[in-house]
C-alpha positions in Angstrom: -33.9 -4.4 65.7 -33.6 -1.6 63.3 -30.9 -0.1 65.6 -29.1 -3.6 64.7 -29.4 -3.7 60.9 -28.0 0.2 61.6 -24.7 -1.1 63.4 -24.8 -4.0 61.1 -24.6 -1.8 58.0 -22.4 0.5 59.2 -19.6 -2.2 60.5 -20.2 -3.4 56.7 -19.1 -0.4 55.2 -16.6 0.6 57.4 -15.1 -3.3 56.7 -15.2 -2.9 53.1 -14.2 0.5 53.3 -10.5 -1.0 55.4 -10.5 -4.1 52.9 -10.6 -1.6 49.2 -8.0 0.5 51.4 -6.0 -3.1 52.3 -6.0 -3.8 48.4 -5.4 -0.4 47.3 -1.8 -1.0 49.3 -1.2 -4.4 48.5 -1.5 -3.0 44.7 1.0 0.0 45.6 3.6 -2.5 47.4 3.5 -4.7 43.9 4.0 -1.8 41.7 7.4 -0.9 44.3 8.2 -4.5 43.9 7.6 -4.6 40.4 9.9 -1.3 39.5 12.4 -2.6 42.1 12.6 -6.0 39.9 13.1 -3.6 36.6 15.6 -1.7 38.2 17.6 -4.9 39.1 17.1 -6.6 36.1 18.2 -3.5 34.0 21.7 -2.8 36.7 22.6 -6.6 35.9 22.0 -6.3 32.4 24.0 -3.2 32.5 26.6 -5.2 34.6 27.0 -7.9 31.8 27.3 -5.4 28.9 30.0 -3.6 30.4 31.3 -7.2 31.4 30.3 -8.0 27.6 32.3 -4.8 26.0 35.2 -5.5 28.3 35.9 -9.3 27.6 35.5 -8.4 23.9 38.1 -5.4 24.3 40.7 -8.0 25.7 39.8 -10.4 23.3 40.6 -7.5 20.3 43.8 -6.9 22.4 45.6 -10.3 22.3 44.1 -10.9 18.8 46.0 -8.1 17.6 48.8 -9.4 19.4 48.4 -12.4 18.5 48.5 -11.2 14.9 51.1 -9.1 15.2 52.9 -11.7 16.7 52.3 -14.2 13.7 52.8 -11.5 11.1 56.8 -10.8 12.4 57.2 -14.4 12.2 56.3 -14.4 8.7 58.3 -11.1 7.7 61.1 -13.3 9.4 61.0 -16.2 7.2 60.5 -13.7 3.9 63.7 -12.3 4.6 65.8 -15.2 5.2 64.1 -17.1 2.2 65.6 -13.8 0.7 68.7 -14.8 1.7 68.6 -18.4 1.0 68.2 -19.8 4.1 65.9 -21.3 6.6 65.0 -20.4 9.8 67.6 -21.7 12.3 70.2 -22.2 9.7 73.7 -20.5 9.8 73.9 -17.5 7.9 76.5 -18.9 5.2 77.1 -22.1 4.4 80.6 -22.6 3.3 79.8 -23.4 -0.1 78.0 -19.9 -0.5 79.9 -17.7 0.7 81.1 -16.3 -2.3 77.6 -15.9 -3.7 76.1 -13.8 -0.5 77.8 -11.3 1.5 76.7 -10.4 5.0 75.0 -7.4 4.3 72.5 -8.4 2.1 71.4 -10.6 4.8 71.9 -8.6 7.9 69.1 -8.2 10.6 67.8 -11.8 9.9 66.2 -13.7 12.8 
């Protein structure tokens, strides 16, 4: 009988002794899962800043163009309001053409 509390107690041990070893790995695959997970996390953040960055690059790019664009309009019209006419309009009308002379209204668009 004593023999069998002997084996009993030892097959105890030795089945706690797999079971804190069991959890010991369980808690080492979750701390590799949980740095995997940070990793990921911080390659796709990284992904959508550079995504982030670039988008606002092109953005900066046709805004500028944009204002460029908008900005030689404008000098356009200045300089044929400086000639007295509109946009689309000849030149010289007939009536004016002794009062401006081609070159002070060259180059206008």
């Amino acid at each position: 009988m004593e023999n069998q509390i002997h084996k009993l107690k030892e097959e105890l041990i030795q089945v706690n002794t797999q079971r804190k070893q069991q959890l010991l790995e369980l808690n080492h695959q979750w701390e590799e899962q949980k740095q995997r997970a940070a990793r990921d996390h911080e390659t796709a953040m990284n992904k959508l800043k550079v995504e982030a960055e670039k988008m606002t690059l092109d953005l900066k790019k046709i805004h500028a163009a944009e204002t460029e664009k908008a900005l030689d309009k404008v000098r356009g019209s200045r300089k044929a309001a400086s000639c007295g006419v509109a946009k689309g309009e000849p030149l010289l009308s007939k009536s004016d053409k002794q009062s401006f002379t081609k070159e002070k209204c060259s180059g206008v668009t």
